[in-house]
C-alpha positions in Angstrom: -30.7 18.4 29.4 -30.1 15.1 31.4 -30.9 14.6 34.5 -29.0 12.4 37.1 -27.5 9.7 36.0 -26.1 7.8 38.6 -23.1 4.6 37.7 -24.0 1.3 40.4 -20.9 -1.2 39.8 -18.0 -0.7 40.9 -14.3 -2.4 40.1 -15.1 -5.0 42.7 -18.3 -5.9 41.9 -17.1 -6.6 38.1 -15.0 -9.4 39.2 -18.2 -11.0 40.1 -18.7 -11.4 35.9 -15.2 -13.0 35.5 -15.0 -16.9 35.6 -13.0 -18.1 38.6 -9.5 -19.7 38.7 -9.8 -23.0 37.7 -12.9 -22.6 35.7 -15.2 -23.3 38.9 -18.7 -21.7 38.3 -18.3 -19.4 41.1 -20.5 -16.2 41.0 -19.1 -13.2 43.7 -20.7 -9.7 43.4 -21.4 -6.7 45.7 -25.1 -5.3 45.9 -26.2 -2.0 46.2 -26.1 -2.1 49.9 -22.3 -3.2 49.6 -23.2 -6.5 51.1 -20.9 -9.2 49.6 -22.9 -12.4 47.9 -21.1 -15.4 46.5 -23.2 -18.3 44.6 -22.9 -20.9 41.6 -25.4 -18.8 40.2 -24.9 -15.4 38.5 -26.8 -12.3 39.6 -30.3 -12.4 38.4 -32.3 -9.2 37.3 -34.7 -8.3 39.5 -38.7 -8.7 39.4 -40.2 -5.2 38.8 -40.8 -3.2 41.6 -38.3 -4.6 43.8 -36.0 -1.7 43.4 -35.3 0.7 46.0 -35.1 4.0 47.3 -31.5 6.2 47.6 -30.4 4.8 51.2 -30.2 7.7 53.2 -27.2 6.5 54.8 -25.2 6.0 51.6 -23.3 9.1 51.9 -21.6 8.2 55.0 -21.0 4.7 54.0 -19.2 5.7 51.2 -15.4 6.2 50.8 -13.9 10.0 50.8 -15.2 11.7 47.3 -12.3 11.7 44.5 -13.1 14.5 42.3 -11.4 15.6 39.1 -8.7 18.2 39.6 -10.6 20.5 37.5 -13.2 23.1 39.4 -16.1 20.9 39.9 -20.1 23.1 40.4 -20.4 24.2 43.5 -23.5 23.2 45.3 -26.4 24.4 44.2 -30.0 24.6 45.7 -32.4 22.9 43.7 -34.8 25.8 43.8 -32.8 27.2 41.3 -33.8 30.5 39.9 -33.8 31.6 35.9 -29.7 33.1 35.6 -29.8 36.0 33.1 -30.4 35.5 29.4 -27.7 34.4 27.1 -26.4 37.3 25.2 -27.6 36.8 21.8 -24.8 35.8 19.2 -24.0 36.1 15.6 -23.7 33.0 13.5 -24.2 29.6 13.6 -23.9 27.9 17.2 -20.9 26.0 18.3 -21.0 23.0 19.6 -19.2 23.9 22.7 -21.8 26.4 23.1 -24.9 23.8 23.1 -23.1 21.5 25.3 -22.7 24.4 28.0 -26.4 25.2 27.1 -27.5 21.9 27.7 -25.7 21.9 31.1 -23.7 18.7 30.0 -20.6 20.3 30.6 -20.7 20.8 34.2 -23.3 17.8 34.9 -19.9 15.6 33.6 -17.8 16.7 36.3 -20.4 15.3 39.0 -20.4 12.2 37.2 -17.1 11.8 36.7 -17.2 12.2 40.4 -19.2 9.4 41.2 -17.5 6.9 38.7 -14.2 7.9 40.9 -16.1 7.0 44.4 -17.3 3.8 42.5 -13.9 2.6 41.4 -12.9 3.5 44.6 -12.3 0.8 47.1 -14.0 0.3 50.5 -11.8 2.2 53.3 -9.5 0.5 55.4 -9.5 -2.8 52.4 -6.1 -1.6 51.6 -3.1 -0.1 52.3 -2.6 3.5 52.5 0.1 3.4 49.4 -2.3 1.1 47.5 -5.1 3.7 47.6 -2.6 6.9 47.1 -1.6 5.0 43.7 -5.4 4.6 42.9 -6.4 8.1 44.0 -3.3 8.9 41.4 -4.8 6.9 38.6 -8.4 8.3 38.9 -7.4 12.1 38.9 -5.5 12.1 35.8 -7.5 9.2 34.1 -11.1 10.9 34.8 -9.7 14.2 34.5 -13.1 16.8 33.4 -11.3 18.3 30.4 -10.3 15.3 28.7 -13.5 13.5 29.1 -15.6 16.4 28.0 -13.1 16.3 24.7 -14.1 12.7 24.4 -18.0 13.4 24.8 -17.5 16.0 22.2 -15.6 14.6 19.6 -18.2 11.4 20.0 -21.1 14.1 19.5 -19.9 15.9 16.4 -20.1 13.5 14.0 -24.2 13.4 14.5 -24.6 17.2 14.1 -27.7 18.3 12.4 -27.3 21.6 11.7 -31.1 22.8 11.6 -31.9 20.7 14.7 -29.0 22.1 16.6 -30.1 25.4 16.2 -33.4 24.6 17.1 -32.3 22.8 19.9 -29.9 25.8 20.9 -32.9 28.3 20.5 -35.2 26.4 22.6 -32.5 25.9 25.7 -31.9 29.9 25.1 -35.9 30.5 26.5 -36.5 31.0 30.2 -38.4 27.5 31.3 -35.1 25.4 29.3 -32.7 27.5 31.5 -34.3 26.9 34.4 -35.1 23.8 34.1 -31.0 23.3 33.1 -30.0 24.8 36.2 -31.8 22.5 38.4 -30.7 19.4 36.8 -27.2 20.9 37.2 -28.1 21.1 41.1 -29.4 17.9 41.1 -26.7 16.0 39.3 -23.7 16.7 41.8 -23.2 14.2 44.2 -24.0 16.3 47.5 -27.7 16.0 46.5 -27.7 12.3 47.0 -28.9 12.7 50.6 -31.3 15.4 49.7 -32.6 12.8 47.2 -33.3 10.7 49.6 -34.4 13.0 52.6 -37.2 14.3 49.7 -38.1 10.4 49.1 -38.7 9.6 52.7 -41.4 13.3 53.0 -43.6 11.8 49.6 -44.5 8.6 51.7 -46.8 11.3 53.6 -47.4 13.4 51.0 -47.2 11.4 48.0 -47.0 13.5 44.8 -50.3 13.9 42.5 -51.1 11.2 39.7 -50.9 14.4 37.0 -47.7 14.9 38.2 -46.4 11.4 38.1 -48.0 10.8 34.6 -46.1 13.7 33.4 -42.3 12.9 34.7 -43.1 8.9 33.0 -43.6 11.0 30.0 -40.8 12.7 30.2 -39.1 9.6 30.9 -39.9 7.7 28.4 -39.6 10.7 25.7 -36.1 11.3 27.2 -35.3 8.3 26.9 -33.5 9.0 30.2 -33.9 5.6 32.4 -32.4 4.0 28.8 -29.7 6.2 29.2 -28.6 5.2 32.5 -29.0 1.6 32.0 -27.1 1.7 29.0 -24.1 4.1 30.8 -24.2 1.1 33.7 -24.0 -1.3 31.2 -21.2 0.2 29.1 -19.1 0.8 32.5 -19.6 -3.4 33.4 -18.5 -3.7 29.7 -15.4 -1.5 30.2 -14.4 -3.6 33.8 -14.8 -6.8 32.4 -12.8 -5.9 29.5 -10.0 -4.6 31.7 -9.9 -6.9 34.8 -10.5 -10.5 32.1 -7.4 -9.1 30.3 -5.3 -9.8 33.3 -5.9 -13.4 33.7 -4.2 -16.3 31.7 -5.9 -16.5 28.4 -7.5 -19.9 29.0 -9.7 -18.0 31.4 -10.2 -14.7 29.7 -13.9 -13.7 28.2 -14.8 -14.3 24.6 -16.4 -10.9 23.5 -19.7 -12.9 23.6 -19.8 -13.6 27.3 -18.3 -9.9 28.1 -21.7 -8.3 26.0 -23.9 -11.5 28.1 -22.3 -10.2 31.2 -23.0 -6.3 30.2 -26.7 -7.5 28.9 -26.9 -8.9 32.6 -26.4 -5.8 34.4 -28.1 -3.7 31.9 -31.2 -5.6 32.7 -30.7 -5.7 36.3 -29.8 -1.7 36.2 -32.9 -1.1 34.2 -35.8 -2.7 36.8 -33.4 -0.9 40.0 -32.7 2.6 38.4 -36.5 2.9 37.6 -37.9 4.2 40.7 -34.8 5.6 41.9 -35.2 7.7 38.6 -38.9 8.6 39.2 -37.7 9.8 43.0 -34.8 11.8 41.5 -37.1 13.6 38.9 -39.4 14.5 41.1 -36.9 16.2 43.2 -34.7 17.8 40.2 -38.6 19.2 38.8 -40.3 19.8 41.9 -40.1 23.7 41.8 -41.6 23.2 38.0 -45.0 24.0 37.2 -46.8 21.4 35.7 -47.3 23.9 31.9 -43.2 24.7 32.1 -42.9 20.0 32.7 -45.5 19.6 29.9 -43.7 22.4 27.5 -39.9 20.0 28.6 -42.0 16.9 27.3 -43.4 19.1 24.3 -39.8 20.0 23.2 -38.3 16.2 23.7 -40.6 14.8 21.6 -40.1 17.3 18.8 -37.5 16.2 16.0 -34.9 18.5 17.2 -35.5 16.8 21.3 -35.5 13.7 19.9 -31.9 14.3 17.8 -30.4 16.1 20.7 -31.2 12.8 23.3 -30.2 10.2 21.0 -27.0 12.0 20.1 -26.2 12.8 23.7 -26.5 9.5 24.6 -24.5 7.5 22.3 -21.8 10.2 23.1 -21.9 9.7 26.9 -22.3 6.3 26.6 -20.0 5.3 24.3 -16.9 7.7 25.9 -17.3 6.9 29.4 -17.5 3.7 28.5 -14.0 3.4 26.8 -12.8 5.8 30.0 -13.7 3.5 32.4 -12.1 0.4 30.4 -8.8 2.6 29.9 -9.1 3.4 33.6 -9.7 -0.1 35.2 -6.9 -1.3 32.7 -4.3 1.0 34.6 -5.9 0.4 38.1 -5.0 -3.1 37.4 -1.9 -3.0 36.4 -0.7 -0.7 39.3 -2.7 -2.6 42.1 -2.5 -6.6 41.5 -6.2 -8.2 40.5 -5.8 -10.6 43.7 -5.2 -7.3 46.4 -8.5 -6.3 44.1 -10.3 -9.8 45.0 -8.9 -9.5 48.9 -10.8 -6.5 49.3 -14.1 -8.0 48.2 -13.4 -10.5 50.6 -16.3 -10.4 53.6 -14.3 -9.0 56.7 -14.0 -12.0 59.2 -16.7 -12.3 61.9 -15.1 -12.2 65.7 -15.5 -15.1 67.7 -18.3 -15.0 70.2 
């Protein structure tokens, strides 16, 4: 029960929160369009209603996908269809079991998937060995099995026995398993383009106000926007943390400045997710009627909805945030901070 959550920084971009050498007030970051920006001033959130759409072209911009060695979802049309009923089972439910319920469990491995394309480098910025060692590093560090372990150890210490039944028995119903399976087809990243393809068709056909007032419910109820914001903000945390502890100590973060630097992009992720988020939903929900999306927002705003999202996301949050850190610490140390810094380097313009 989370839809797409989708990580915007990347290893490059977080030496853009670092001071640089010599303690000059030099700012350097990447934005979403991969363009390179360097000024005295740090990034600054943007004014509401500035974000933008999925870039169509994003997919072929982007480096080869690094995925987990584990078996990742195949693709999935997002008119998903109801899969069979659960077989009923004796006993209390295990937490395994509402995570697979949920769809959680397989919605990790696609974003696992993008966290490994954005700690990726650009192509061609360095060597071949250079990106075998990181291609290395992100398979075993990002692995599905071991993250999910993390997610669910963070989880079971805010079990609530009577609303994780409830929650279990309402994901068990018809319109919660369908609506599962279409977040699942919506969350791996071959959909990204379909994302975008299905944007581009509303500014025809524009979707009803009902409609829209319905998915800002759900958003807000969800908490699902907060929960993105919060996952960008905790992977700028963890790249901070990792690429400051590198540098001599004079020029290393206080943990003051590396929360300011997280608070930064957690702002700034928070205005540009927003309508990205509102064009995703209305993809992921489109083949939903509008009674089985007001029945989704009827259940998230119960007690047990309410549990279940707030539990989910200090999990998710929390572990891939401590991932990332443990990952960008061994990127690091294999690959040198400066061949890290070359790369974000803007390619020289030829001579006309």
């Amino acid at each position: 029960m989370t839809d797409r959550i989708v990580p915007v920084l990347t290893l490059i971009a977080a030496l853009a929160l670092l001071p640089a050498p010599g303690g000059a007030e030099t700012y350097r970051w990447v934005d979403d369009q991969g363009n390179v920006t360097y000024s005295d001033r740090p990034p600054q959130p943007r004014e509401p209603g500035a974000a933008t759409a999925p870039d169509p072209r994003a997919s072929e911009l982007r480096s080869p996908e690094v995925k987990a060695p584990d078996p990742t979802p195949r693709s999935r049309d997002a008119k998903a269809t109801v899969p069979p009923t659960p077989i009923p089972r004796a006993g209390p439910t295990k937490l395994d079991e509402l995570l697979e319920l949920s769809g959680v469990r397989v919605q990790l491995a696609g974003l696992l998937s993008r966290v490994a394309m954005d700690l990726r480098p650009p192509p061609a910025q360095m060597s071949a060995a250079e990106i075998a060692v990181i291609d290395r590093i992100l398979a075993q560090s990002l692995r599905h099995e071991t993250v999910y372990g993390a997610v669910r150890d963070a989880f079971r210490p805010q079990v609530d026995r009577p609303n994780l039944e409830a929650t279990a028995a309402w994901l068990r119903t018809p319109v919660a398993r369908k609506i599962v399976m279409l977040e699942i087809a919506s969350s791996e990243p071959s959909a990204d383009q379909k994302v975008a393809e299905y944007a581009a068709s509303l500014k025809a056909n524009p979707p009803p106000t009902r409609r829209l007032e319905l998915l800002q419910r759900l958003d807000w109820v969800t908490g699902a926007n907060e929960t993105s914001a919060d996952l960008v903000a905790a992977i700028a945390r963890g790249l901070s943390t990792a690429v400051s502890a590198t540098g001599p100590p004079e020029t290393r973060l206080r943990p003051a400045q590396l929360e300011d630097r997280a608070a930064q992009v957690r702002a700034r992720a928070y205005e540009s997710l927003r309508e990205v988020r509102t064009m995703s939903m209305l993809y992921t929900y489109q083949t939903l009627g509008d009674d089985e999306l007001t029945e989704y927002v009827r259940f998230s705003g119960s007690d047990a909805g309410r549990w279940y999202n707030t539990a989910m996301r200090k999990a998710l949050v929390g572990s891939i945030g401590k991932v990332v850190e443990q990952t960008a610490t061994e990127l690091v140390r294999a690959v040198p901070l400066e061949r890290w810094a070359r790369a974000a380097m803007p390619a020289p313009q030829p001579v006309k």
